[in-house]
DRENMARVEX-635965 format. One record per atom (N, C-alpha, C, CB): residue in three letters; x, y, z. Coordinates in steps of 0.02 Angstrom, whole numbers, plus 50000, padded with zeros to 5 digits. Glycine has a CB too. Example, Ala and Ser with C-alpha at 12.3 -4.5 7.8 and 13.67 -1.06 7.14 Angstrom:
! residues 2
ALA506604971650390 ALA506154977550390 ALA506604983550390 ALA505654977650452 SER506424988850354 SER506844994750357 SER506455000250394 SER507044997050286 
END
This chain:
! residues 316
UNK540535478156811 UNK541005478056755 UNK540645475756691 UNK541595473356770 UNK540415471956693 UNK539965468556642 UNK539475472856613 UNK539605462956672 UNK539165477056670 UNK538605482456615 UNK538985486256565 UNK538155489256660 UNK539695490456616 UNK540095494756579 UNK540285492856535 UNK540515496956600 UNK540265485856508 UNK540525482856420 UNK539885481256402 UNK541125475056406 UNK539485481756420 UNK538855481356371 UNK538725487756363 UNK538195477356394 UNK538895492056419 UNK538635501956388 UNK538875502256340 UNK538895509756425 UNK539745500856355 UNK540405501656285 UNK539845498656206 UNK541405493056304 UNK539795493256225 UNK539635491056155 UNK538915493556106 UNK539615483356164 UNK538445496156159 UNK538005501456134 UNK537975509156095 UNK537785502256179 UNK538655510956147 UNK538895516456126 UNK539215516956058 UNK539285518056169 UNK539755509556052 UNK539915508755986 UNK539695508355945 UNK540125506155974 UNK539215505255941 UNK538605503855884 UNK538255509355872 UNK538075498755903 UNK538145513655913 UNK537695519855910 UNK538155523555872 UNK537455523555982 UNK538775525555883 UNK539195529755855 UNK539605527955770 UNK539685530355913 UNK539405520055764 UNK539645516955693 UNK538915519855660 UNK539825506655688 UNK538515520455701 UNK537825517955618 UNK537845525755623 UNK536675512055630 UNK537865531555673 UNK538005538655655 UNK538425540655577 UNK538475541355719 UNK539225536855608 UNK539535540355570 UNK539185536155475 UNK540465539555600 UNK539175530855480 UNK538715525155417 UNK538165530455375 UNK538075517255470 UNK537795534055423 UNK537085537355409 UNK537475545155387 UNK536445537455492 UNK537895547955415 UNK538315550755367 UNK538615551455325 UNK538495551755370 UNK538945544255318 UNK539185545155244 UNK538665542855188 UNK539855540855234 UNK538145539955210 UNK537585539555162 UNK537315544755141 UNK537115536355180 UNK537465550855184 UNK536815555555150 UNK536845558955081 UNK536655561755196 UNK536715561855053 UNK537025565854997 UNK536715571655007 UNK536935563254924 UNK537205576455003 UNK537335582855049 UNK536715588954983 UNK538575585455056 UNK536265589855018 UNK535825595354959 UNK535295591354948 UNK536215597554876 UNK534815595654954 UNK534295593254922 UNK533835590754864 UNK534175595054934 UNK534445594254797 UNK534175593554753 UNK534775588454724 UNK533955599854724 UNK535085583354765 UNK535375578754722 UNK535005572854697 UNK535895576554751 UNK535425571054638 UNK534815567454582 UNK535005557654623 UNK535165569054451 UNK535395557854672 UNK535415551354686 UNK535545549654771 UNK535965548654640 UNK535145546354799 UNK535455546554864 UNK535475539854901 UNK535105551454906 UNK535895536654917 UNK535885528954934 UNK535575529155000 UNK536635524954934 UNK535325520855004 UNK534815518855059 UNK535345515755078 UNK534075514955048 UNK535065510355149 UNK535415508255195 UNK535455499555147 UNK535005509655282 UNK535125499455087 UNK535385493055043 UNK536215495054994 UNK534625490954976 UNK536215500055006 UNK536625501354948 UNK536405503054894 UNK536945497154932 UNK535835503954874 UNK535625505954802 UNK535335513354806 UNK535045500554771 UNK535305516054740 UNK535095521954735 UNK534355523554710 UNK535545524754699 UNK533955526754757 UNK533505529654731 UNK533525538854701 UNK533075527954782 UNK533225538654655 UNK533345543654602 UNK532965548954580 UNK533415540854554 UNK532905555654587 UNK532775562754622 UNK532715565254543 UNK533485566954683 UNK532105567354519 UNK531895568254468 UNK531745574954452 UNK531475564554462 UNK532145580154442 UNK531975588554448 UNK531225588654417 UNK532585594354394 UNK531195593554431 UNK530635597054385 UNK530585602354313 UNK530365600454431 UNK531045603254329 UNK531465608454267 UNK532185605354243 UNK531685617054302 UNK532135608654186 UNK532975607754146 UNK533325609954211 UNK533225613954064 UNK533865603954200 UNK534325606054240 UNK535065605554214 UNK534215602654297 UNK535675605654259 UNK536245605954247 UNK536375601354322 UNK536525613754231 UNK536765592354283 UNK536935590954332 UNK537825591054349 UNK536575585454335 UNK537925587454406 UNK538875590054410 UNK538665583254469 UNK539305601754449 UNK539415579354389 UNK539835573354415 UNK540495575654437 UNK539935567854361 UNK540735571654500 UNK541175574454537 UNK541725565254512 UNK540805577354637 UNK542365568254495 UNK542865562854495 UNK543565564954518 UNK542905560054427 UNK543455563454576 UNK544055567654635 UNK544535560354634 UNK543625570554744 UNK545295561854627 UNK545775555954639 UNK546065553054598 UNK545565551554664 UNK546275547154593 UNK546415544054531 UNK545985540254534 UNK547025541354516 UNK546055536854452 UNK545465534854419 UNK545705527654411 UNK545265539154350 UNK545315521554435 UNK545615513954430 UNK544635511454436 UNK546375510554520 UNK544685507054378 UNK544135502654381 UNK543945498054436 UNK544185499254333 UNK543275497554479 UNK543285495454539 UNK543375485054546 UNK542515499254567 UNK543645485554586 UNK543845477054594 UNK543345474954604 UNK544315474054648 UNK542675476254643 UNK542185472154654 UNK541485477854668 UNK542435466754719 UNK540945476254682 UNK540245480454701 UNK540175479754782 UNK539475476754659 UNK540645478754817 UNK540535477554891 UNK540205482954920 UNK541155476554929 UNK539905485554956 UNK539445492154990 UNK540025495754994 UNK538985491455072 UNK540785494055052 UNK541205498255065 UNK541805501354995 UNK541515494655125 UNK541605496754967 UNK542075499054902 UNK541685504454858 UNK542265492154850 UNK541145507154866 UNK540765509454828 UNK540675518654844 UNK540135504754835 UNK541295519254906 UNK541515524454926 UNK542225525454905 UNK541415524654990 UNK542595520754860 UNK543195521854829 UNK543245525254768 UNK543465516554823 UNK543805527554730 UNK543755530254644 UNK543535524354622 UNK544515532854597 UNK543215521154611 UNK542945518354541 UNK542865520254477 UNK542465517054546 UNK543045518854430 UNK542655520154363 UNK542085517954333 UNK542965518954323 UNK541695510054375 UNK541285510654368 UNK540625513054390 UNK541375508054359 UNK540715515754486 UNK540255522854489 UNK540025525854441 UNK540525527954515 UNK540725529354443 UNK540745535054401 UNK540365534554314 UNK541545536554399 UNK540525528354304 UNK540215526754238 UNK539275525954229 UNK540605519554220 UNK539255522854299 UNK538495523154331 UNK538265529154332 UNK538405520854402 UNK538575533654362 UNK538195539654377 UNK538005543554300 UNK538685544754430 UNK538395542354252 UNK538435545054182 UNK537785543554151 UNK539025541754138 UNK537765535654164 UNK537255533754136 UNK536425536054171 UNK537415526654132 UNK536375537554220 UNK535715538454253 UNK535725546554220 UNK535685537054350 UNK536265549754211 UNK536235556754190 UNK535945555554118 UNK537005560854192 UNK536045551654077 UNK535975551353998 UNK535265548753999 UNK536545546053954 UNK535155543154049 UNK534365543454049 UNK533795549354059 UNK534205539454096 UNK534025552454100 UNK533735556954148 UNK533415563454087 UNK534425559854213 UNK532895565754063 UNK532585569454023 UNK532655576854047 UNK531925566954018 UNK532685575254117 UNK532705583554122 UNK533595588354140 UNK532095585254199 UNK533695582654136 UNK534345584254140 UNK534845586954071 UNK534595578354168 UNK535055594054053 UNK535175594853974 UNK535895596253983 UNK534715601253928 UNK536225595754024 UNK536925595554029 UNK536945593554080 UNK537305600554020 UNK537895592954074 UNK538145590754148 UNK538725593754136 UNK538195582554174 UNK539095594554221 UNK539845596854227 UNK540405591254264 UNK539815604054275 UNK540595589254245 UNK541195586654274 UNK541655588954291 UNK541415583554252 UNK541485591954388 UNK542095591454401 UNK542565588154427 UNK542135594154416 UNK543315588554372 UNK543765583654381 UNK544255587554444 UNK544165581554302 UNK544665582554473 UNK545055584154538 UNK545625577254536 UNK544445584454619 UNK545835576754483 UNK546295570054479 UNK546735571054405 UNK545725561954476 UNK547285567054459 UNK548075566454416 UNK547965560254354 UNK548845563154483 UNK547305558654335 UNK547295552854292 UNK547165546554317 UNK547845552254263 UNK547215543554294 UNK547325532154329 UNK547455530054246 UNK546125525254379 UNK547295522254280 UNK547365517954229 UNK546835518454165 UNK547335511554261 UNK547325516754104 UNK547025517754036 UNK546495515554031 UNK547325515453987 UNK546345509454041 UNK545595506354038 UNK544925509854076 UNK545655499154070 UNK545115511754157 UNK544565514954183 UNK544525522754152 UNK544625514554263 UNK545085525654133 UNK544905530354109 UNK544555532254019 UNK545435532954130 UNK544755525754009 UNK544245526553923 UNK543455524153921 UNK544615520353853 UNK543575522053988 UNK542665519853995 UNK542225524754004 UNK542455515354057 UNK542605528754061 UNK542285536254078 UNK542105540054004 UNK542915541754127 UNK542735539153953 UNK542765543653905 UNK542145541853842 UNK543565543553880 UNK541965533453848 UNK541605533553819 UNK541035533953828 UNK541705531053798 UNK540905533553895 UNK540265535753936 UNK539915542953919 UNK540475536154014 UNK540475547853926 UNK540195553753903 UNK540195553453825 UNK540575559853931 UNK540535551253793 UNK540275552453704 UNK539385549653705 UNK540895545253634 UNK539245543253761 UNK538385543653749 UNK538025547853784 UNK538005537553762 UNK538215552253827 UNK537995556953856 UNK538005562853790 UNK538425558153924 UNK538345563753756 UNK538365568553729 UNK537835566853632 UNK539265570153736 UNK538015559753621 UNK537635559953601 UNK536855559153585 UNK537875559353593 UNK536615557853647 UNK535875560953647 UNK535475568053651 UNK535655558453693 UNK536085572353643 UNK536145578453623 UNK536215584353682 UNK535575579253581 UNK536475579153746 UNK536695582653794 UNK537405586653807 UNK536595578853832 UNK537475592853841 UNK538175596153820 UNK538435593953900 UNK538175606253793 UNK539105591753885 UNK539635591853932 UNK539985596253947 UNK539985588653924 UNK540055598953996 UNK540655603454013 UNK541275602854070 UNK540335609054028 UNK541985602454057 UNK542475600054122 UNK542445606154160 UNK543345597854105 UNK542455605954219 UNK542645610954285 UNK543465610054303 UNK542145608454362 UNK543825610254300 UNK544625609854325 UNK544755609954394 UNK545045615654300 UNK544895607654447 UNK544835610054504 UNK545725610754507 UNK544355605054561 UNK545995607054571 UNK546795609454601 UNK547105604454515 UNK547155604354722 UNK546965599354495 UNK547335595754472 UNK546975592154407 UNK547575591854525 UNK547025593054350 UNK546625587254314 UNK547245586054242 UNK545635590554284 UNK547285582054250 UNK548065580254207 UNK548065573354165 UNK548755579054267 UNK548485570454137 UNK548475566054115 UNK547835561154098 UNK548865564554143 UNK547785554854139 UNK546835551954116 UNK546185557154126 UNK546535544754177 UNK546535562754162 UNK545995567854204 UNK545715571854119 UNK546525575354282 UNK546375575354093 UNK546365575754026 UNK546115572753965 UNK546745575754019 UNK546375565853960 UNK546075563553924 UNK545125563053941 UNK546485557953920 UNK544925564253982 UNK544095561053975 UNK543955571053976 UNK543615553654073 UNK544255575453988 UNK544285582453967 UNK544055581453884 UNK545125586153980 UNK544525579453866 UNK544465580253763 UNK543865577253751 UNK545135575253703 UNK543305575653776 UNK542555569853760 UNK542225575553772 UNK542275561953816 UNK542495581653797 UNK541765587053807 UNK541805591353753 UNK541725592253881 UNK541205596453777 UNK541015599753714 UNK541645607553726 UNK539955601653712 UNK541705608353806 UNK541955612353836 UNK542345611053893 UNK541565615753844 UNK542895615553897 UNK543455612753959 UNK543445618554002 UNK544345611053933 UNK543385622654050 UNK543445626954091 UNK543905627054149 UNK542935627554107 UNK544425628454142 UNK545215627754203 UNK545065634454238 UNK546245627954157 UNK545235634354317 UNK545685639354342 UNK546505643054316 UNK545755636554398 UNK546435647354318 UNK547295649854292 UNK547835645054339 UNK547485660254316 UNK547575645254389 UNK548235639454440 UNK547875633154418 UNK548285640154553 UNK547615629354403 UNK547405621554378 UNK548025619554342 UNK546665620754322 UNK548305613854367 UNK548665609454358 UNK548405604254277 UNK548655606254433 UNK548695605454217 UNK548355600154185 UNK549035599554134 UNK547515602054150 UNK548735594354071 UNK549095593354028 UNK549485585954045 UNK549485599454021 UNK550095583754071 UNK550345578354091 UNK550365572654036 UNK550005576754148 UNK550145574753951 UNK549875569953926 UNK550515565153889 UNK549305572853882 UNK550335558153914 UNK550555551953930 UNK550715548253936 UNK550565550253933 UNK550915543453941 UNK550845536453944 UNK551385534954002 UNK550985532653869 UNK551215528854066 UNK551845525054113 UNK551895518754137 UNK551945527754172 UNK552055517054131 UNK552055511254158 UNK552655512154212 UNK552105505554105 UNK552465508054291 UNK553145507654335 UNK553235498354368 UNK553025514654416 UNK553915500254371 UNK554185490054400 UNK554645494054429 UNK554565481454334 UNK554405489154497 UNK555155489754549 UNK555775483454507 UNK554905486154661 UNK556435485754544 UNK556825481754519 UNK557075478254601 UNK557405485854465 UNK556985473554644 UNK557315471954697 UNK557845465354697 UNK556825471354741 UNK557985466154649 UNK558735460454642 UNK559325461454649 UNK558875457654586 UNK559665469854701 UNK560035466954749 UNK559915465954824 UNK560515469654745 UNK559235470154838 UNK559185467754891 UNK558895460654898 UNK558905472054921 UNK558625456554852 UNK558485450854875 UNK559195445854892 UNK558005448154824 UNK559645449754855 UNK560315444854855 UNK560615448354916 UNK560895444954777 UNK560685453754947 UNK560945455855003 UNK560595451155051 UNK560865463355015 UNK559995448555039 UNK559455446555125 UNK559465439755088 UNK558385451455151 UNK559665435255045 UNK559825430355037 UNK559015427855001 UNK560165427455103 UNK558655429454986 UNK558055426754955 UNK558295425354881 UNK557405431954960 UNK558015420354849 UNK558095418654772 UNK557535416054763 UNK558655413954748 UNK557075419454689 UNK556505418854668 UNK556385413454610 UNK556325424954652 UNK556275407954632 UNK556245403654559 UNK555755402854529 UNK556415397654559 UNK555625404954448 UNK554985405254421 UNK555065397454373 UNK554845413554373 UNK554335395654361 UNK553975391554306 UNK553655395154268 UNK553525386854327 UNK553685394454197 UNK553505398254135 UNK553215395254069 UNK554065401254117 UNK552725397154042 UNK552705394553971 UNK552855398853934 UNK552135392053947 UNK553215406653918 UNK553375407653864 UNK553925415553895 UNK552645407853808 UNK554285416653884 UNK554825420153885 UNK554685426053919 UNK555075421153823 UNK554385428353887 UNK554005435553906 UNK553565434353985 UNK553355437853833 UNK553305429353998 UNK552855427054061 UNK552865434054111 UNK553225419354107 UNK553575432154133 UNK553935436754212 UNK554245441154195 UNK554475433454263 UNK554015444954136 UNK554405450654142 UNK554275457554176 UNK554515451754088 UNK553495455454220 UNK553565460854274 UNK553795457754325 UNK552955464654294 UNK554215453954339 UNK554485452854419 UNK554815457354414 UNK554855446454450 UNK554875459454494 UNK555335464354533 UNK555975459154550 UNK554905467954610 UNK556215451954544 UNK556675450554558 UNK557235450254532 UNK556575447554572 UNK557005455454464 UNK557775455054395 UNK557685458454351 UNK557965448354350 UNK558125463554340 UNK558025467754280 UNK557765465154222 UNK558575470454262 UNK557515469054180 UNK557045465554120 UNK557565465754070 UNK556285469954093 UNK557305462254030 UNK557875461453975 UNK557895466353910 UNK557805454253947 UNK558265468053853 UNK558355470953783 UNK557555470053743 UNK559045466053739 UNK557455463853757 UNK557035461453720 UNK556245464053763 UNK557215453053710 UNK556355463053821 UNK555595464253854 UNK555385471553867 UNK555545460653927 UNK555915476053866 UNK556175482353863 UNK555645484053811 UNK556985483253847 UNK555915485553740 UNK555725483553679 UNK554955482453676 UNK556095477753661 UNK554645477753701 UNK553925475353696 UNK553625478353722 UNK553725470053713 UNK553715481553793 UNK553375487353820 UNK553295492053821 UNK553365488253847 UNK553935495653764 UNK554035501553737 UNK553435501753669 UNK554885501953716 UNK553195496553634 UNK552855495553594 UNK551995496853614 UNK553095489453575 UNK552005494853675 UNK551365493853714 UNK551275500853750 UNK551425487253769 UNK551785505053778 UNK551485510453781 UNK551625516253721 UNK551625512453845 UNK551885515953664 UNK551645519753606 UNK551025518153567 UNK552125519653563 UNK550935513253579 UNK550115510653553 UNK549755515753605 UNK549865500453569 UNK549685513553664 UNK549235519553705 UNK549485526053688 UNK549275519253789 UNK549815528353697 UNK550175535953691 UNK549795538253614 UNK551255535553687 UNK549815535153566 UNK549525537353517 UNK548935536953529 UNK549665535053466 UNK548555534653546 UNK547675532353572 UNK547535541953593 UNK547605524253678 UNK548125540053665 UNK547995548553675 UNK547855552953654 UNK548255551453685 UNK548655552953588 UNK548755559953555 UNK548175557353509 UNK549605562553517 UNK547885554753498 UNK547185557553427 UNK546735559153483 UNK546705549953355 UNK546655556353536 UNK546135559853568 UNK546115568353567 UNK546175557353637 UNK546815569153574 UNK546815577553597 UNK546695579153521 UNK547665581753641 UNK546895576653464 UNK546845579853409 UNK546215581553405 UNK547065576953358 UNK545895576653414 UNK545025575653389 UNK544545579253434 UNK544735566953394 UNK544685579053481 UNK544345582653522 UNK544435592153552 UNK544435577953571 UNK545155592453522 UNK545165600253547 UNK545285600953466 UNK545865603953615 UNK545265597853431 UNK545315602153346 UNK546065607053328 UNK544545609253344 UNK546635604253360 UNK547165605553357 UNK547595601253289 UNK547335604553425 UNK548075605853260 UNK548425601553206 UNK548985598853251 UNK548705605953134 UNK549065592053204 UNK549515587153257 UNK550035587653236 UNK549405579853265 UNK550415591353225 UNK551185593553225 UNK551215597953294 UNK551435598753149 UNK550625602153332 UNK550615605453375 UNK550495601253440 UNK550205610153359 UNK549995597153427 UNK549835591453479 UNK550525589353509 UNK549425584553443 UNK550765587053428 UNK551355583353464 UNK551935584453506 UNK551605581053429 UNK551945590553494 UNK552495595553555 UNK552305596753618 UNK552615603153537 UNK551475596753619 UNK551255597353678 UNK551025591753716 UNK550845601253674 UNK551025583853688 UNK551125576153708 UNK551865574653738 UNK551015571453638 UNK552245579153781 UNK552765575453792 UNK552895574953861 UNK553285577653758 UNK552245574753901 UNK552195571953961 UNK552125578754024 UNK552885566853967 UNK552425585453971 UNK552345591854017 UNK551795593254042 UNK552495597453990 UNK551775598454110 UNK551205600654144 UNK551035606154132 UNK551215600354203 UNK550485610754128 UNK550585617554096 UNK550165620654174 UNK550125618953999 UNK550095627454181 UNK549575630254234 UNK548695629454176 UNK549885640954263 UNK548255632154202 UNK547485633754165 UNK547655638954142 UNK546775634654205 UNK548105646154142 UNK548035651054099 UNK548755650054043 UNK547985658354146 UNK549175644054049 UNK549615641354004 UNK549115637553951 UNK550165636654042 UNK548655632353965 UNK548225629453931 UNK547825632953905 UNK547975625653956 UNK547685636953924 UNK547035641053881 UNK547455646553819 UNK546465646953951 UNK548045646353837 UNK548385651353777 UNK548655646353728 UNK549055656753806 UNK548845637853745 UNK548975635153686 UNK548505630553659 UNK549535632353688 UNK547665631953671 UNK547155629853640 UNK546865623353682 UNK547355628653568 UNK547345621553738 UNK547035614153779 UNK546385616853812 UNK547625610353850 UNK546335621853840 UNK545675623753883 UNK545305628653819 UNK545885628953973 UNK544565629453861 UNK544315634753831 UNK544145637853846 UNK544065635053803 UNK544095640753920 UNK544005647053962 UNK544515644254032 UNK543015648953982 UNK544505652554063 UNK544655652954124 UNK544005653454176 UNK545115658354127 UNK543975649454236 UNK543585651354272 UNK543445646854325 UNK543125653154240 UNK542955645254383 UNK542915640354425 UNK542195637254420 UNK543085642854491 UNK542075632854466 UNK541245629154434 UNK540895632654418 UNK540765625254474 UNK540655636354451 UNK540055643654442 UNK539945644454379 UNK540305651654467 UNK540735645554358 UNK540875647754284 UNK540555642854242 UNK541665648354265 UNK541005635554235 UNK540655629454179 UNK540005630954208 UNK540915619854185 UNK539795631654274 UNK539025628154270 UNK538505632254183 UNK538495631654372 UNK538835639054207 UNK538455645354165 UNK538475641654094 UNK538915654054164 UNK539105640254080 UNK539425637954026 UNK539005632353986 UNK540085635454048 UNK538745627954034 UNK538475621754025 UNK537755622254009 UNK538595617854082 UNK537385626154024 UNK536645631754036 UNK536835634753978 UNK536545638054112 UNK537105638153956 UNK537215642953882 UNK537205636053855 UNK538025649053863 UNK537735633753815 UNK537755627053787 UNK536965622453770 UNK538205623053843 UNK536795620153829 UNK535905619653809 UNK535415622253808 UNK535615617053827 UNK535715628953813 UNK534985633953792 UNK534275632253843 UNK534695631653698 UNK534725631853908 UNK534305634553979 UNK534305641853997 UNK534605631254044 UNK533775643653993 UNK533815653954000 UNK533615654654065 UNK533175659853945 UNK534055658054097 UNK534175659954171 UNK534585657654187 UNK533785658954217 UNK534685655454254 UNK535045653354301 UNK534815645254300 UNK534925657754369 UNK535215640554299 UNK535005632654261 UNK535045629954365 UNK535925627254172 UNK534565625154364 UNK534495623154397 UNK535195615554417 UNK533825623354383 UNK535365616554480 UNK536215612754474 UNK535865605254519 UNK537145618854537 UNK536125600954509 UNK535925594354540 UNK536585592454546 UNK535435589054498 UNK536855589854598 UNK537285584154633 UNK537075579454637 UNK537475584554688 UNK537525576254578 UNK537775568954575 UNK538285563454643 UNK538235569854510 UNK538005563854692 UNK538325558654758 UNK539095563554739 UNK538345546354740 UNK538755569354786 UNK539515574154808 UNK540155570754841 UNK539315579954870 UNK540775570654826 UNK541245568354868 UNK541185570754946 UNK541875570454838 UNK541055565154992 UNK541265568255069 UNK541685562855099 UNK540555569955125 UNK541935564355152 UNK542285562955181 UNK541985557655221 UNK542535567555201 UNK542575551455210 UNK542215544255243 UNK542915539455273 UNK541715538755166 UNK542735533855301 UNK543415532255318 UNK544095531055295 UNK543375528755337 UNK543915528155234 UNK544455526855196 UNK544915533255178 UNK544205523455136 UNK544545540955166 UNK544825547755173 UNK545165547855244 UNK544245553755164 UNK544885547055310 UNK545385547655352 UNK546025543055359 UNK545095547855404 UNK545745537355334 UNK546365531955340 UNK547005533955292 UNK546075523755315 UNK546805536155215 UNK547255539955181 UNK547825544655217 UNK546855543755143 UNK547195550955254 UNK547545554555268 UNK548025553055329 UNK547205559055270 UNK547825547455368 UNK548205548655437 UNK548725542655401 UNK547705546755528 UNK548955540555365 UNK549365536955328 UNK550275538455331 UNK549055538055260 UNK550525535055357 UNK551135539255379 UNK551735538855317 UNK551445535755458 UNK551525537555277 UNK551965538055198 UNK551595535155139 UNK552715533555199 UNK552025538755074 UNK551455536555022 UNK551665531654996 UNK551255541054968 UNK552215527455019 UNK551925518355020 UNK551355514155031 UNK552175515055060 UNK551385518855093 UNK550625512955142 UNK550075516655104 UNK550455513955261 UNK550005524555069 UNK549405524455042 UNK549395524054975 UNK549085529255058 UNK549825520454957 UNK549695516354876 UNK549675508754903 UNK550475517554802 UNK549825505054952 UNK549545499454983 UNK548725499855000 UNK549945498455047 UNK548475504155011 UNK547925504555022 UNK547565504954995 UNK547825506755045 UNK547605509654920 UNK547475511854854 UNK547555507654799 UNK547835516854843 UNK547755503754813 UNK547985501054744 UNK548355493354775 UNK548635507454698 UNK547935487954742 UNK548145479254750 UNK548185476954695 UNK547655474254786 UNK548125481354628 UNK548095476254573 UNK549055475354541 UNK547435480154502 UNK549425479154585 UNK549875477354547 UNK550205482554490 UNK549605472154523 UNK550625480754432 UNK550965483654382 UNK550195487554300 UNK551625475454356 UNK550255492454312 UNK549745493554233 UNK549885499454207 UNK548885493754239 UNK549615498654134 UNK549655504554117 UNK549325512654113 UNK549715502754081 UNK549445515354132 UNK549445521254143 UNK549215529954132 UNK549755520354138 UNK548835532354119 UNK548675541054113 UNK548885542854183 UNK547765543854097 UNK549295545154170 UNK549345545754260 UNK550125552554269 UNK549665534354307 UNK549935557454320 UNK550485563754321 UNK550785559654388 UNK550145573854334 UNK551415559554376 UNK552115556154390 UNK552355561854439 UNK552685554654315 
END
């Protein structure tokens, strides 16, 4: 009996550092980054101009900590990492981002956005790829490129602003719980879920997301070169398809990566066929199966998300 739990526990170990050594690898040979068994990246130096492609699949939330296992989650600051090794990188004369996300929170998504304005200004061209979904924050870090490229079915537009609060103050009074707060100033608790918010707190947060919401709408002004009487009809939170966007000036072609890659290669005046580098491709790791085998999308915004109430780019 005793060997058979020491086989067991060989076997286990053999089959954890398998699946470990898989999700480490980075899939292609010519990707520009591939992590070791420290967690850090060593860094794949083409030989020719190339065209690299950042991948930002999900929603977008700034990472809580640098733990090894968290470093397989959406982060924004990955993602902000990977920007930067691209802006260093000399042989690298564009990049594509493809986006695959409904947006996140305002903060991780303006970091991304300003990430690429220094990508771009060392005189490198950006180009977005559109995949099933890129909407709201997905959008906003869209308007920082030089070029947007949607599928006709791509999901985009969503543009912004949300904030959400549960309200549970009758069921706390049905199950007999009563929440007593300590405060120094009025406003403190006005995200508890144990009591509707008040006239006044209403009011303050309505203030706090038109401050962002406008942040937005100049983004789209400034960046797709649209007059903002037009913007503003098209800021009211609607979703459009990629061949809806490309007829009211949000995109600027139809097509799929292949397409931006070309796009991105014209743009820096790479002649031929531009050499493509992967940036730490999205694959599939545990936290993807745990998502998926997730038996409602409670438990996978419990899983996704611990920080609580914020504000928002995000398709609703």
């Amino acid at each position: 009996m005793k060997d058979k739990v020491i086989a067991g526990i060989i076997i286990a170990t053999c089959l954890l550092s398998l699946i470990m050594g898989v999700m480490l690898i980075v899939r292609g040979p010519d990707s520009i980054s591939i992590f070791n068994m420290n967690g850090k990246q060593d860094v794949f130096i083409p030989q020719s101009d190339g065209v690299a492609v950042v991948y930002i699949y999900g929603p977008i939330y700034i990472s809580e900590d640098d733990t090894y296992w968290y470093r397989f989650m959406r982060g924004s600051d990955r993602i902000v990492q990977q920007l930067k090794r691209v802006t260093d990188n000399p042989s690298i004369k564009a990049v594509v981002l493809r986006i695959n996300s409904p947006g996140g929170s305002v903060g991780a998504v303006q970091e991304i956005f300003s990430a690429i304005k220094e990508i771009r200004a060392k005189g490198k061209k950006v180009v977005v790829s559109m995949g099933d979904v890129c909407a709201s924050g997905g959008y906003y870090i869209s308007c920082a490129c030089d070029s947007i490229v949607a599928n006709q079915g791509s999901i985009t537009g969503s543009i912004g602003v949300i904030m959400s609060k549960g309200n549970m103050e009758e069921l706390f009074r049905k199950i007999g719980v009563e929440i007593e707060v300590v405060k120094s100033g009025k406003y403190k608790d006005m995200g508890s879920m144990s009591r509707k918010m008040t006239v006044d707190e209403k009011k303050l947060l309505q203030g706090v997301i038109d401050d962002a919401y406008e942040q937005f709408f100049s983004v789209v002004v400034e960046g797709r070169k649209l007059q903002p009487e037009k913007v503003r009809e098209l800021c009211q939170g609607q979703v459009f398809t990629g061949h809806q966007a490309k007829e009211l000036g949000l995109v600027d072609e139809l097509g799929d990566m292949k397409e931006a890659i070309k796009v991105a290669g014209r743009l820096a005046g790479i002649k031929g066929q531009p050499k493509v580098i992967d940036i730490d491709r999205p694959m599939k790791n545990l936290f993807d199966f745990m998502l998926n085998a997730a038996p409602s999308e409670m438990l996978k915004s419990i899983i996704q998300d611990k920080s609580g109430v914020r504000l928002e780019y995000m398709l609703r």
